[in-house]
Jmol script that loads the backbone (N, CA, C; Angstrom):
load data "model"
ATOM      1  N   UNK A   1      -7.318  34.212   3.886  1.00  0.00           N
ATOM      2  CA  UNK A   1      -7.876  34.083   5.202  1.00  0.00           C
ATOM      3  C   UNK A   1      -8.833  32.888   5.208  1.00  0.00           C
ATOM      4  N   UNK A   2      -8.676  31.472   6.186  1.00  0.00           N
ATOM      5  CA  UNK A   2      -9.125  30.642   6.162  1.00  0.00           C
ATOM      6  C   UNK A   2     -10.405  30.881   7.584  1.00  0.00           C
ATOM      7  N   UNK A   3     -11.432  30.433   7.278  1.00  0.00           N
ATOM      8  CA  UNK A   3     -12.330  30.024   8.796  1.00  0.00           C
ATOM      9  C   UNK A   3     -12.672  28.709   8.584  1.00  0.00           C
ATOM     10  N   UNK A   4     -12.450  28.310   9.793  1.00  0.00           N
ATOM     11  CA  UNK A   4     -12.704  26.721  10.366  1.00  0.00           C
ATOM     12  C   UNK A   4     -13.930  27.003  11.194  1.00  0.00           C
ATOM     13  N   UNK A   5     -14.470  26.123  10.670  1.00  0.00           N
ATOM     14  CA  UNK A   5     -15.687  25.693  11.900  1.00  0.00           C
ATOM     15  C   UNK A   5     -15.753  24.713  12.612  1.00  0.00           C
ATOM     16  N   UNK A   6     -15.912  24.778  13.813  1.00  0.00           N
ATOM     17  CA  UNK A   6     -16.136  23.912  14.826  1.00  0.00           C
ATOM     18  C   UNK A   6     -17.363  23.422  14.960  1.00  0.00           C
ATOM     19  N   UNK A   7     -17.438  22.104  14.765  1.00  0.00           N
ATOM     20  CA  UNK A   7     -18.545  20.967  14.749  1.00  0.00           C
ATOM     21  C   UNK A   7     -18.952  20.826  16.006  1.00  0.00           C
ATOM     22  N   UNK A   8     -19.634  20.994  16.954  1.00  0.00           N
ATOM     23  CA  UNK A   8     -19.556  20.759  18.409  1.00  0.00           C
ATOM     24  C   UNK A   8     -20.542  19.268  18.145  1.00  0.00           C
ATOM     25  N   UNK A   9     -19.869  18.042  19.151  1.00  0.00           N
ATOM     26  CA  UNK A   9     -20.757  17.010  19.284  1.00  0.00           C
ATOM     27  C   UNK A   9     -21.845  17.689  20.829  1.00  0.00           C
ATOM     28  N   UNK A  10     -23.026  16.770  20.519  1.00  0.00           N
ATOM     29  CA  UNK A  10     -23.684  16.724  21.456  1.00  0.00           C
ATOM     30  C   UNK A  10     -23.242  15.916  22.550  1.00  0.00           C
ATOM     31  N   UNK A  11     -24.059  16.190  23.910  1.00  0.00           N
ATOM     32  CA  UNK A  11     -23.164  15.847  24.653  1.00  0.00           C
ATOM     33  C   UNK A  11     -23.649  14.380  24.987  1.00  0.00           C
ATOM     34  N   UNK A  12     -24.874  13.860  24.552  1.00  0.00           N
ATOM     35  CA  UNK A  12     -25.654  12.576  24.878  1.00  0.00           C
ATOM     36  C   UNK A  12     -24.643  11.918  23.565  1.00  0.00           C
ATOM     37  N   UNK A  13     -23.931  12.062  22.840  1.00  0.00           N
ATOM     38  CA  UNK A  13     -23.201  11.505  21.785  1.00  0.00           C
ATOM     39  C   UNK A  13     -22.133  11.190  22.867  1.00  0.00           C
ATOM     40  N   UNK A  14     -21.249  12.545  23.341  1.00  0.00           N
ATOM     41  CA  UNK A  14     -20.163  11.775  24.003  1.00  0.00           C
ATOM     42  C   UNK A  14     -20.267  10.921  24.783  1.00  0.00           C
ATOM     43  N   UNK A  15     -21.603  10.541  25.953  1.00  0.00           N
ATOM     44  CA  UNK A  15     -21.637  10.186  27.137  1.00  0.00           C
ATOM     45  C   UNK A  15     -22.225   8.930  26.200  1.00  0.00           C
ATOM     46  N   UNK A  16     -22.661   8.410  25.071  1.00  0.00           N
ATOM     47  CA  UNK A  16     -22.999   7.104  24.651  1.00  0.00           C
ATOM     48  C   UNK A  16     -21.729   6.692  23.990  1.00  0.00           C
ATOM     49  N   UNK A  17     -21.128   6.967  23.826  1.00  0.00           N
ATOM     50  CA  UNK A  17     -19.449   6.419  23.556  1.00  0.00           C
ATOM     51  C   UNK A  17     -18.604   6.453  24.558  1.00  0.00           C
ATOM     52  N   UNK A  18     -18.609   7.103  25.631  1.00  0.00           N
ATOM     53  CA  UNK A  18     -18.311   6.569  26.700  1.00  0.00           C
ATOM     54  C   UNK A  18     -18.527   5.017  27.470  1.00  0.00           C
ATOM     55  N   UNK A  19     -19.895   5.334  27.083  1.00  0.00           N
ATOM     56  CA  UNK A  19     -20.759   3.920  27.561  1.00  0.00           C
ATOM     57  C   UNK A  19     -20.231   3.146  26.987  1.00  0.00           C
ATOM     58  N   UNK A  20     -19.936   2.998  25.615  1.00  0.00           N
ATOM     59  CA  UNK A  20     -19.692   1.722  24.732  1.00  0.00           C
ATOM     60  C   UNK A  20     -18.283   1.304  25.555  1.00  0.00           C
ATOM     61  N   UNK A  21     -17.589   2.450  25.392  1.00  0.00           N
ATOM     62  CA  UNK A  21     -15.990   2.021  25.947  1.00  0.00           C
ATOM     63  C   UNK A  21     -16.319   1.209  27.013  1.00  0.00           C
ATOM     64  N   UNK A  22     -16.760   1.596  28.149  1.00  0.00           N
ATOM     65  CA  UNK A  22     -16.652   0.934  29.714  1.00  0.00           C
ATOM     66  C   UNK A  22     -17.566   0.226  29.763  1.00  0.00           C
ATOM     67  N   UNK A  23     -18.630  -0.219  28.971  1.00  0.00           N
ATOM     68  CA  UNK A  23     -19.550  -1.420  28.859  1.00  0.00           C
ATOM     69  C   UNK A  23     -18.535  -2.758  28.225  1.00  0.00           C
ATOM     70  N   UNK A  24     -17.763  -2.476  27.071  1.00  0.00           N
ATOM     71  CA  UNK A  24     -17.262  -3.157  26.225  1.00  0.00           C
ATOM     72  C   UNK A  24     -15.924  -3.703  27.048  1.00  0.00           C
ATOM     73  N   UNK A  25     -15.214  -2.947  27.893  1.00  0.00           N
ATOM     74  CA  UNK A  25     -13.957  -2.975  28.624  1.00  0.00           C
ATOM     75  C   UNK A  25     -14.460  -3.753  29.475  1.00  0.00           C
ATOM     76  N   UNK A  26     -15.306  -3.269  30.151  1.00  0.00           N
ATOM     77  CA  UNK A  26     -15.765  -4.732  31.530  1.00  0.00           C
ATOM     78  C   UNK A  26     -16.147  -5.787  30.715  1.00  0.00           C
ATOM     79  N   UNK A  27     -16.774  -6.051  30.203  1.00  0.00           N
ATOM     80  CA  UNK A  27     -17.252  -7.351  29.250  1.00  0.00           C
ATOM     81  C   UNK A  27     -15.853  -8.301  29.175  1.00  0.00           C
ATOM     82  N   UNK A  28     -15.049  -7.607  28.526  1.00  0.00           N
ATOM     83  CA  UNK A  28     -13.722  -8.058  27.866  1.00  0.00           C
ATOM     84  C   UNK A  28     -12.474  -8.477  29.617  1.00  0.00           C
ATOM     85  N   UNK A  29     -12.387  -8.029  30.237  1.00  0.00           N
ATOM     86  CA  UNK A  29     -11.919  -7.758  31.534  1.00  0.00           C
ATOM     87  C   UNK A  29     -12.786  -9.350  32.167  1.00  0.00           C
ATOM     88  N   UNK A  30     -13.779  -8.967  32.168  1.00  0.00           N
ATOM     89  CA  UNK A  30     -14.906 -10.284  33.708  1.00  0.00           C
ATOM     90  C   UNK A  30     -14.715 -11.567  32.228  1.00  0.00           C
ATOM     91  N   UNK A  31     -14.675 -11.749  31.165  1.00  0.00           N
ATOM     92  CA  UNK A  31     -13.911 -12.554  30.157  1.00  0.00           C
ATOM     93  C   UNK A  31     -12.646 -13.370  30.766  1.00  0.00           C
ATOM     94  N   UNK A  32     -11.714 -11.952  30.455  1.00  0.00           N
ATOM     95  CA  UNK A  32     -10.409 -12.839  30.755  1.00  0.00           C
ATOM     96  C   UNK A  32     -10.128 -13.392  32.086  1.00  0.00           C
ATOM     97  N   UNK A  33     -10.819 -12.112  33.006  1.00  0.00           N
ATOM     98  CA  UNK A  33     -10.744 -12.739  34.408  1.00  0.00           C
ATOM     99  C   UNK A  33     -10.971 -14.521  34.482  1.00  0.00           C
ATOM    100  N   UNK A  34     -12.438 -14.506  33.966  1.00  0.00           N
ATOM    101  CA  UNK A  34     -12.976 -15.895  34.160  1.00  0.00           C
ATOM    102  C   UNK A  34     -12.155 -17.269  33.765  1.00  0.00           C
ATOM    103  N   UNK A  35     -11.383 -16.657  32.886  1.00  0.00           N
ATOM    104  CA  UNK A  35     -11.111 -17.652  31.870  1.00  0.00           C
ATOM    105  C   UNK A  35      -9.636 -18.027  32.443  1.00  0.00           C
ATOM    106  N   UNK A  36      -8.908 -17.013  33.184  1.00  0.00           N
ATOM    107  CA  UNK A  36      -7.687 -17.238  33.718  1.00  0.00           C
ATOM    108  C   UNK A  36      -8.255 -18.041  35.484  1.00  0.00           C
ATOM    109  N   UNK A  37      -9.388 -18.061  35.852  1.00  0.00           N
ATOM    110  CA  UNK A  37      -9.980 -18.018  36.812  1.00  0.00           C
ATOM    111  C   UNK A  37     -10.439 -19.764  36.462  1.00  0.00           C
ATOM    112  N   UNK A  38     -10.809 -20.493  35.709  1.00  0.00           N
ATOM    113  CA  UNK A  38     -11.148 -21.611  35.231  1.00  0.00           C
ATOM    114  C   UNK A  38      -9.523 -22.313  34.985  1.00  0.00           C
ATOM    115  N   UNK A  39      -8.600 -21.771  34.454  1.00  0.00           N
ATOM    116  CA  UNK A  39      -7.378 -22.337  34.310  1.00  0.00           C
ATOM    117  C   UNK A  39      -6.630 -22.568  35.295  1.00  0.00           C
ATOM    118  N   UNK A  40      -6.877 -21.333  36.258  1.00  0.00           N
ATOM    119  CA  UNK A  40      -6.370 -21.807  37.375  1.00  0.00           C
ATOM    120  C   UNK A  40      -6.925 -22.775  38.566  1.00  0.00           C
ATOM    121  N   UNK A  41      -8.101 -23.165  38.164  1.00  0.00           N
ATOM    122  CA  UNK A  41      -8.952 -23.921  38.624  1.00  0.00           C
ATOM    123  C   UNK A  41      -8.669 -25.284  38.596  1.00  0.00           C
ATOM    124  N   UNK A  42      -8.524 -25.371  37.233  1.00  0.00           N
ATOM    125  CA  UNK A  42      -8.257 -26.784  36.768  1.00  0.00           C
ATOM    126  C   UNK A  42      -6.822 -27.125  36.677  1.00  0.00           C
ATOM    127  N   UNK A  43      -5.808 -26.025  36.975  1.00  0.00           N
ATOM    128  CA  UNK A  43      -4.325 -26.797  36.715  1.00  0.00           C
ATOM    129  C   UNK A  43      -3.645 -26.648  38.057  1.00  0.00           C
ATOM    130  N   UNK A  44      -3.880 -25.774  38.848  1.00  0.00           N
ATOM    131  CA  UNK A  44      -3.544 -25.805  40.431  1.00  0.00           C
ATOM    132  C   UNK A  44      -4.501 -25.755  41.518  1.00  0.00           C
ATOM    133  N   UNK A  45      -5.609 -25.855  41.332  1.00  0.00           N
ATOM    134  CA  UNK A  45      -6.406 -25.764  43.389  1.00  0.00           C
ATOM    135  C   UNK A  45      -7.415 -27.054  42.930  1.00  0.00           C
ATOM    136  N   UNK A  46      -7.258 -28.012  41.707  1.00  0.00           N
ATOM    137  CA  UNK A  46      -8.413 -29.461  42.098  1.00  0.00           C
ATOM    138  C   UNK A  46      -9.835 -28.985  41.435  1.00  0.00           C
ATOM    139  N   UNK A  47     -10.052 -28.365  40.709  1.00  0.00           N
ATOM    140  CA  UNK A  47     -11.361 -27.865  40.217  1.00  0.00           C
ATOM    141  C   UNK A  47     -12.180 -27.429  41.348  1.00  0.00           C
ATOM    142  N   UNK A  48     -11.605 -26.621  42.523  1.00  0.00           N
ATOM    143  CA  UNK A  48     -12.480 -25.753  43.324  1.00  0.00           C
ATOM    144  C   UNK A  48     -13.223 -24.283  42.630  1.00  0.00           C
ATOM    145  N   UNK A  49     -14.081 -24.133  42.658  1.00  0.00           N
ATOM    146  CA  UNK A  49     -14.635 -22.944  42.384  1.00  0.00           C
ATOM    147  C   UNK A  49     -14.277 -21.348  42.511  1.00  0.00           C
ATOM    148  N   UNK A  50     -13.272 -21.453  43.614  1.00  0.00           N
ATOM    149  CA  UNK A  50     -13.173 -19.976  44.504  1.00  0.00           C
ATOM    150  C   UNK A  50     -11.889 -19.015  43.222  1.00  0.00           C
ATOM    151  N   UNK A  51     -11.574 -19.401  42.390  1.00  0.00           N
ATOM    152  CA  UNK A  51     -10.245 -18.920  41.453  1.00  0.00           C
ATOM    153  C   UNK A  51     -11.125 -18.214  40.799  1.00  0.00           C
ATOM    154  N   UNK A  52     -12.506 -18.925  39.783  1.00  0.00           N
ATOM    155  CA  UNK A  52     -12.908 -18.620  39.181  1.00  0.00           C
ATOM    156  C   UNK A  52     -14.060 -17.506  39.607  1.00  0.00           C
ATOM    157  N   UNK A  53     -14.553 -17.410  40.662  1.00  0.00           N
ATOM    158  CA  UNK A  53     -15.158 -15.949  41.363  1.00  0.00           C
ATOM    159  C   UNK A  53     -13.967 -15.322  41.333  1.00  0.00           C
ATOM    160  N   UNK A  54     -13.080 -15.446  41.624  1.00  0.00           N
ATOM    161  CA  UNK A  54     -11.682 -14.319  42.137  1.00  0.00           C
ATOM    162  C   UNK A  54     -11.608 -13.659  41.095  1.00  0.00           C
ATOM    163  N   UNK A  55     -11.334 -14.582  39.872  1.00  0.00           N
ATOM    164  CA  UNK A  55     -11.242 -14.169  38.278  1.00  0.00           C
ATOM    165  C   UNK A  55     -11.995 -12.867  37.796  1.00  0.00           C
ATOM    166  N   UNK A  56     -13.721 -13.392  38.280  1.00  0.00           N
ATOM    167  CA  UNK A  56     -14.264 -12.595  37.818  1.00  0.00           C
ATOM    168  C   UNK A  56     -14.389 -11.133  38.414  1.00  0.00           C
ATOM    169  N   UNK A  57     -14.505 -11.986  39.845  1.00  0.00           N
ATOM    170  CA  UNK A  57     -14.298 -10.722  40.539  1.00  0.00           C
ATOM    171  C   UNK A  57     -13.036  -9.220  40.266  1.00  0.00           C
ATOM    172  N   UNK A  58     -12.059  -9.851  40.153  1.00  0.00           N
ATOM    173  CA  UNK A  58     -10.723  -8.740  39.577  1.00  0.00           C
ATOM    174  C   UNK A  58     -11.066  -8.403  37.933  1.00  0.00           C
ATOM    175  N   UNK A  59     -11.776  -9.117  37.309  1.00  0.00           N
ATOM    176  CA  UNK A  59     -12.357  -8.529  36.432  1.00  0.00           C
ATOM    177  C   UNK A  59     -13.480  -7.373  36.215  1.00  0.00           C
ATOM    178  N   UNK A  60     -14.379  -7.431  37.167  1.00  0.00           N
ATOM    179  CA  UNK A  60     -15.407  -6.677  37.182  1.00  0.00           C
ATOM    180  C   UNK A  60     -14.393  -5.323  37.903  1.00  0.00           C
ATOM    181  N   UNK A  61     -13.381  -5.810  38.577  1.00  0.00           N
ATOM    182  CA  UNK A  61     -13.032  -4.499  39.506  1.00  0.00           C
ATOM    183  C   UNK A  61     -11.961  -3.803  38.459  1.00  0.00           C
ATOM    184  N   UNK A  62     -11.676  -4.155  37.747  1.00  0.00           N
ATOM    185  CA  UNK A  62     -10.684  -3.333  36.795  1.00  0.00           C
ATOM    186  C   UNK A  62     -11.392  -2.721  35.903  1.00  0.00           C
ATOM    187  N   UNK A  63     -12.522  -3.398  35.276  1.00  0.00           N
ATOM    188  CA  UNK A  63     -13.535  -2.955  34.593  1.00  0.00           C
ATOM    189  C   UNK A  63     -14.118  -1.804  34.743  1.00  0.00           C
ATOM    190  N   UNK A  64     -14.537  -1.683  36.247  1.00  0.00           N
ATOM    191  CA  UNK A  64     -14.895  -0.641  37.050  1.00  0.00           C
ATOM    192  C   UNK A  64     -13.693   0.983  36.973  1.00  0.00           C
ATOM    193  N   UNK A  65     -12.771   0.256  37.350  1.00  0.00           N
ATOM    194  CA  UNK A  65     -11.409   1.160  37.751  1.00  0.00           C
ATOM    195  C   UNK A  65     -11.209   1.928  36.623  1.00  0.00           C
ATOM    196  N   UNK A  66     -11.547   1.096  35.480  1.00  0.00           N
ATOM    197  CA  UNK A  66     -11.176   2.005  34.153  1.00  0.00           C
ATOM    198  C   UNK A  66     -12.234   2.485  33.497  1.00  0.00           C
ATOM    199  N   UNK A  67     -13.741   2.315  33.965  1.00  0.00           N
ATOM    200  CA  UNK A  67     -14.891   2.940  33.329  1.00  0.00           C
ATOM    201  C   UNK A  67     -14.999   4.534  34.398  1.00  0.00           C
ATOM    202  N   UNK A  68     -14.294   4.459  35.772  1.00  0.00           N
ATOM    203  CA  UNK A  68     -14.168   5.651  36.205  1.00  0.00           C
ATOM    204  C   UNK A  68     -13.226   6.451  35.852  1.00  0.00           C
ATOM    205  N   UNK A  69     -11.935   5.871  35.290  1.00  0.00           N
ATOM    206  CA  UNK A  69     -11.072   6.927  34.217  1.00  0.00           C
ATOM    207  C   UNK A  69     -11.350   7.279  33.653  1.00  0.00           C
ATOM    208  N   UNK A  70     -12.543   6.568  32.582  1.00  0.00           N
ATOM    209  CA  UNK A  70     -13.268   6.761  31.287  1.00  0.00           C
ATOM    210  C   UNK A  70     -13.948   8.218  31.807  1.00  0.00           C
ATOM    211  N   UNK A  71     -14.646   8.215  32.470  1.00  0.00           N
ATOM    212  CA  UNK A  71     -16.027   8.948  32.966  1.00  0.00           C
ATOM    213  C   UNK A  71     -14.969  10.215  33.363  1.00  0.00           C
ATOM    214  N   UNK A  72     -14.046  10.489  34.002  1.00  0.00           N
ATOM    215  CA  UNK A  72     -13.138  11.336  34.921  1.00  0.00           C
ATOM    216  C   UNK A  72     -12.370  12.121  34.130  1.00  0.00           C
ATOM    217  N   UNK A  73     -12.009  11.660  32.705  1.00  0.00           N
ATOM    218  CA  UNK A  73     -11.340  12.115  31.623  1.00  0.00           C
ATOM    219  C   UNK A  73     -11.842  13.357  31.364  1.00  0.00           C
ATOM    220  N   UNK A  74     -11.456  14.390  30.683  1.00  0.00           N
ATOM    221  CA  UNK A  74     -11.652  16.016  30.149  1.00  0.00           C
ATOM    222  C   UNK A  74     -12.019  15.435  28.424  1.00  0.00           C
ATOM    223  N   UNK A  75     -11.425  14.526  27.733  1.00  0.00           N
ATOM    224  CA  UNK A  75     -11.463  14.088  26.547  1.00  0.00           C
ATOM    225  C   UNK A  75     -12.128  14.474  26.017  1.00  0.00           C
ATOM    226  N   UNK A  76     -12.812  15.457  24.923  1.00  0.00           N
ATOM    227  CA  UNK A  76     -13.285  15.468  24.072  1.00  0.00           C
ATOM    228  C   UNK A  76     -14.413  16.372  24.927  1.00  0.00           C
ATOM    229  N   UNK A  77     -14.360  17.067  25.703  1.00  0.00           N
ATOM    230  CA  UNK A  77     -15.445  18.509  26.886  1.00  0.00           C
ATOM    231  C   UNK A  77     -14.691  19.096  25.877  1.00  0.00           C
ATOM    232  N   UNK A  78     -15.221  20.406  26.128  1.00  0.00           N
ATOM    233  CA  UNK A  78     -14.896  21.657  25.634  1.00  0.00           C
ATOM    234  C   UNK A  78     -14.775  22.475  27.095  1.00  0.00           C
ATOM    235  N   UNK A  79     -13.614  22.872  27.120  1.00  0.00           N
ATOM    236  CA  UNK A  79     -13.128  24.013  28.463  1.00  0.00           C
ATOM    237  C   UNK A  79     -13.258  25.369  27.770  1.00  0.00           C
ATOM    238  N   UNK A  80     -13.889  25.727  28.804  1.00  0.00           N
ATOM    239  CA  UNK A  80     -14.302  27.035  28.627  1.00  0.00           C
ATOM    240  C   UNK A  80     -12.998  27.995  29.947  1.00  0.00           C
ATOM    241  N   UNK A  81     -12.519  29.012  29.215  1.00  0.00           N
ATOM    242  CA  UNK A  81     -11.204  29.686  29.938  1.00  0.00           C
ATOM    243  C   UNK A  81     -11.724  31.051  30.257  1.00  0.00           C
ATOM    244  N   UNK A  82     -11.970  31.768  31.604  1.00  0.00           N
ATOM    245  CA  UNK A  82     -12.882  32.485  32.222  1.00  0.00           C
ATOM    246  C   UNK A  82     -11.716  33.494  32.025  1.00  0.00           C
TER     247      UNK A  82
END
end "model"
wireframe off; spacefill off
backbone 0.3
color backbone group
């Protein structure tokens, strides 16, 4: 007869690894945005500015989109079955 114990994390543990994810994901996201946002700057619209807000902008918004999946997820809660 085996017993397992269950380690329970705290919950300020999960919600700071959360953070890292969707801090680190937007970072990486308003990045590439920019950077596809500067390329397109300089190889089709004349070095106008407005690509490279767009860039960032669809960066910050995906960033967003997926730090509320992050947050919305059950992952790693413990459900309690009434």
């Amino acid at each position: 007869m085996s017993s397992q114990q269950l380690t329970s994390t705290p919950s300020q543990s999960i919600l700071n690894d959360r953070w890292d994810v969707v801090i680190s994901n937007t970072i990486v996201k308003t990045g590439l945005g920019f950077g596809v946002g500067v390329l397109a700057s300089v190889l089709v619209f004349r070095r106008r500015a407005f690509p490279v807000w767009l860039g960032v902008g669809f960066g910050l918004g995906r960033g967003f989109a997926e730090g509320d999946a992050v947050f919305r997820s059950n992952a790693g809660l413990r459900t309690v079955k009434a």
